[in-house]
Each structure stands twice: as C-alpha cells, then as structure tokens.
N, C-alpha and C positions, 0 to 999 in steps of 0.2 A: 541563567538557569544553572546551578547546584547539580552536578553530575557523578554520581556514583564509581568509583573507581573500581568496583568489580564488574569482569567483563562478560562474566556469563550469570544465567537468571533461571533457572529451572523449573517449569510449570507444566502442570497438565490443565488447560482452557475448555470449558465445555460448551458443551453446545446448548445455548441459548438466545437464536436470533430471531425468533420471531417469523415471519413472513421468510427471512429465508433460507429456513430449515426449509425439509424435504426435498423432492426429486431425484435422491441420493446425495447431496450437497453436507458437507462436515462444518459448520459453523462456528464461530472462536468471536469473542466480544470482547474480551479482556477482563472482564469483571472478578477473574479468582485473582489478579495482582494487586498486591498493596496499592491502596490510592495514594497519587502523589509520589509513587515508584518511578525513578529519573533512571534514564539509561544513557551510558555513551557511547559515541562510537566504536564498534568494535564490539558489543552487549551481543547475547547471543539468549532467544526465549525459546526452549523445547516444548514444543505441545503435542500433544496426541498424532496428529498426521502429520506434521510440516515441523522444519527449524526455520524462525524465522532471526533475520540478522539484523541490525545495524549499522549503514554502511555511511562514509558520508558522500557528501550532493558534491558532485564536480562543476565548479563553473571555468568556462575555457581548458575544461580536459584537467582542472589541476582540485584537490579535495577543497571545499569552502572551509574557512582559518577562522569563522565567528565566533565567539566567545558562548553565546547562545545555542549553540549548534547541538542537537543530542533529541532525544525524546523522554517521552513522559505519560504514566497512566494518568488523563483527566478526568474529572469530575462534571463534565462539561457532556453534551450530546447534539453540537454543532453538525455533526455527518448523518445525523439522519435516524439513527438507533437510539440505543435507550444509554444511558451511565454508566460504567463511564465508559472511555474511549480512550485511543492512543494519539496524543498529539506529538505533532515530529516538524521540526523546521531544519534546514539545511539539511538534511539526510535521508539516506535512501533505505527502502524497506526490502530485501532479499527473500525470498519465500522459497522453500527449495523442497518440496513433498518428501515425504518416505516412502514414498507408492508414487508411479505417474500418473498426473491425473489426466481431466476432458475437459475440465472448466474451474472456473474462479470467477466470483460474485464480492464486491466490495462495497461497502457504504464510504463516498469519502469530498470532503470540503476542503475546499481551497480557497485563504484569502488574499484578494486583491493587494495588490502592492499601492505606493501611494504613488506613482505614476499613472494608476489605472488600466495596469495589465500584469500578469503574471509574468514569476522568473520563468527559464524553462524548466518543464520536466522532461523527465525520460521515462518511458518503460521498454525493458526488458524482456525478452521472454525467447526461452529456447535458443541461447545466445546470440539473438539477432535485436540490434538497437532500434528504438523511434523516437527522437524528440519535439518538443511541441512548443511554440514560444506562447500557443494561444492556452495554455494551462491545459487540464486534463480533458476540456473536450473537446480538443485539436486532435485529439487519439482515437477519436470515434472514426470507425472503417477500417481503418488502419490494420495492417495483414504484416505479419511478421513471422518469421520461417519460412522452410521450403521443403522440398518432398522428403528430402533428405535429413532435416531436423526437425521435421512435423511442420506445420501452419496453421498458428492463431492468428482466431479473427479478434478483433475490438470493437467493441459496444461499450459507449456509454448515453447518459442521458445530462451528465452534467451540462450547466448553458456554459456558454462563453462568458468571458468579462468584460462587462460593461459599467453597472453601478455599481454601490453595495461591497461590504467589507467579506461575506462569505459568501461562495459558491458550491451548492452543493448535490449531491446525486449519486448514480448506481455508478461503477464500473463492471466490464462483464468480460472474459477471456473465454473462447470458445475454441476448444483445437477442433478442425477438421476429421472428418472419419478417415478411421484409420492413424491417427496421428496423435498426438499425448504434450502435455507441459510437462518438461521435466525440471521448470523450473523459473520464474518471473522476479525480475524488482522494478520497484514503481519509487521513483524520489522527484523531490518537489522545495519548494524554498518554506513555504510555511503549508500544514494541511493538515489536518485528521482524519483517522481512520478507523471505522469499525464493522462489525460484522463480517469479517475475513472469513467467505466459506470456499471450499475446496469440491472435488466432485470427481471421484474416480472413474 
C-alpha cells in the first residue's frame, strides 16, 4: 500500500448514516475524502466533532514494522454501510471528541487471519486498556474505567471467528450516568470501519 507522506488531512465529514443517525448521535462515513486517499501513520483527519488519528497497532508492546501498515478511504462496504469506508490494517484508530460525549456507535469488520483466528485488538477508552485475542467480539461486556475516569460499557454484536474471511457488526460504547468518553482507540491487524457516530 502507497502511503502519503503528509501527515495531516483536513475534512469536515457529514452526517450521513443511515439508520444511525438520530437519538442525538453525530454520524461521519467518510464519503467527503478522496476515494483511494492512503494515510499513514501519524495522519491526522479533523471532522466536525472529533480528531480522529492514526496510530500504529503494537504487537508485544512494540509498533508493527509492516510494509502494508497504514490506512485508506475504500470503495468497498464490507462493514455493513453504504461506500465507501475506511479500511486500516496494522493500525489503530484514536478518536478524541471536541466535546465529551455519552456514546459511540461503529459499523465495523474484521478479517480472519489464515490460522483461523484474529491478531489481537485492543480498545481504549478513557485511558484504561482491553485486549482481546478473540477479535472484536471478545470486547462484548467488557467495562472500562472507573469512578474516577468515568466507566464505559461495551456492546457489540459482532460473532466470533470461526469460518469465513470477514466478520462483521455494530460496536457500541456507552459511558455510565454521570460519566463521559473523553476519548477511545480501537486497533486491529486487518478491519474496516464505517459509520463512526458520536453522542454527546
């Protein structure tokens, strides 16, 4: 993958997701960036509520050295939404609001490695760690923070790996009342992402 050597990208993303707009939910699909826009590590995209980053994927605590490693707006709609999307392997996705919000709603796919299980992920949130060797819906339940840094909960719907090259589904972050995201990243070895909505 052909990666851009500039490291920030400036966009305003609007809201068009579909099913899940409303409830107060801010919605971003990527659809106003060039198709076929490559980012590297270290890219930085402004949208309307959130700066979202580019980070890369740590395996054994140290940054993955792939040649492939970066992301990229595709033309593809593997996660569940509509064209395109953001596909991203070895790297983590940093989401950091301008406002704290209450929740965050994801569409997003994960493929099976050829061992027949995922690398791990991690997610982030309110600077407290989870990782999962069983892909992203090892992350389902899953309670991160504490009184003191807020605490989110995790929902998702994505299956496990079993067959099949993509897995795919919601993810959902809910902070507890009284309590706020001030901030999430979600990384993974190979996966797409789209309909990133927000909710203050």
């Amino acid at each position: 993958m052909k990666l851009l050597t500039r490291t920030t990208l400036c966009a305003v993303l609007l809201s068009s997701a579909g099913a899940y707009a409303g409830d107060g939910y801010h919605c971003y699909d990527f659809s106003r960036l060039a198709e076929d826009r490559q980012f590297e590590v270290g890219a930085v995209i402004e949208t309307r509520h959130a700066t979202i980053r580019i980070q890369p994927y740590l395996q054994n605590g140290e940054p993955a050295t792939a040649d492939a490693s970066g992301a990229g707006v595709a033309t593809s709609a593997i996660a569940g939404g509509s064209s395109p999307e953001l596909a991203l392997k070895l790297v983590a996705l940093s989401v950091v609001p301008k406002k704290p919000i209450t929740g965050v709603r994801t569409r997003i796919a994960q493929s099976i490695s050829q061992s027949g299980a995922f690398a791990d992920v991690v997610l982030m949130a309110n600077g407290h760690r989870r990782a999962s060797a069983d892909g992203f819906a090892g992350l389902d339940g899953a309670e991160l923070g504490n009184s003191a840094t807020g605490t989110v909960r995790v929902s998702t719907d994505i299956p496990a790996p079993k067959t099949g090259n993509w897995h795919k589904g919601r993810l959902e972050l809910r902070a507890e009342p009284g309590s706020s995201i001030e901030g999430f990243t979600l990384s993974g070895h190979t996966w797409n992402v789209d309909d990133l909505c927000v909710r203050r």
